[in-house]
C-alpha positions in Angstrom: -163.5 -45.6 236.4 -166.4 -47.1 238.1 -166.9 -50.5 239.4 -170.4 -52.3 238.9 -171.6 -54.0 241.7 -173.7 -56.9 242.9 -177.1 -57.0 242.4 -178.0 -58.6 245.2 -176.1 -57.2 248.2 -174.2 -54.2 246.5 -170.6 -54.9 246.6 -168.0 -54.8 244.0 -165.7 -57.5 245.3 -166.2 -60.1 243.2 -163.9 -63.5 242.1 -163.4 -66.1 239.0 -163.0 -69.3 239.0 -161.1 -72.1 237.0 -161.5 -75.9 236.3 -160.0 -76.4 239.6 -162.8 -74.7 241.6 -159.1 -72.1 242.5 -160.6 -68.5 242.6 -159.3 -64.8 241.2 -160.5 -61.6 243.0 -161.9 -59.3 240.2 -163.9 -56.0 239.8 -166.0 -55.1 237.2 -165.9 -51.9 234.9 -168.6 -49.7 234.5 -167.9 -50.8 230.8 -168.6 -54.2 231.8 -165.1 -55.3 231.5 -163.6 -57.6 234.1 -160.4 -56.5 235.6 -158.0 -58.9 238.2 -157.8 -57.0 241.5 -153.7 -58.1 241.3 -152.3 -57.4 237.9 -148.7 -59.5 238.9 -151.6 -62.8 238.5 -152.5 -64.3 235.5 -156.2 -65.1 234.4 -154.9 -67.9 232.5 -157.6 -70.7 232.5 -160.3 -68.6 234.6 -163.7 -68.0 232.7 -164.2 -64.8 233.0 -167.9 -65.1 231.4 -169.4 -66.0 235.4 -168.5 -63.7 238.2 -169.0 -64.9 241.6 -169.8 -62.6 244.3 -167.3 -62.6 247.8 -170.4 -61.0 250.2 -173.5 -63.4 249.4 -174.4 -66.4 246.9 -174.8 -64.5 243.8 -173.4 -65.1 240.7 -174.0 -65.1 237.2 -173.1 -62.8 234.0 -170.6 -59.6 234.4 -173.8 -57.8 232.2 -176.0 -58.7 235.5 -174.0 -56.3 237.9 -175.9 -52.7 238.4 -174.5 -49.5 239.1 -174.3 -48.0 242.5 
């Protein structure tokens, strides 16, 4: 399995976030599917529709990421 990565700075480390402005570290299937970095956590409330990215200010769509 491959990870997608940032568009923008090209890393895969990437983070959700909920109501709360609380954040999830997350990766991104080459699928586009996005997977929590910790399965024990729940993803309960987080949209997982906008990605964040944890190296610069991008974020957007899971569909945006490109493959390295």
């Amino acid at each position: 399995m491959r990870k997608l990565v940032c568009p923008q700075c090209k890393i895969a480390s990437m983070y959700v976030k909920n109501s709360k402005g609380e954040r999830l570290p997350v990766y991104v299937t080459d699928e586009g599917k996005v997977v929590l970095k910790n399965s024990s956590k729940s993803s309960e409330g987080f949209d997982m529709e906008e990605v964040y990215c944890m190296g610069c200010s991008w974020h957007g769509s899971p569909r945006r990421l490109v493959r390295y």
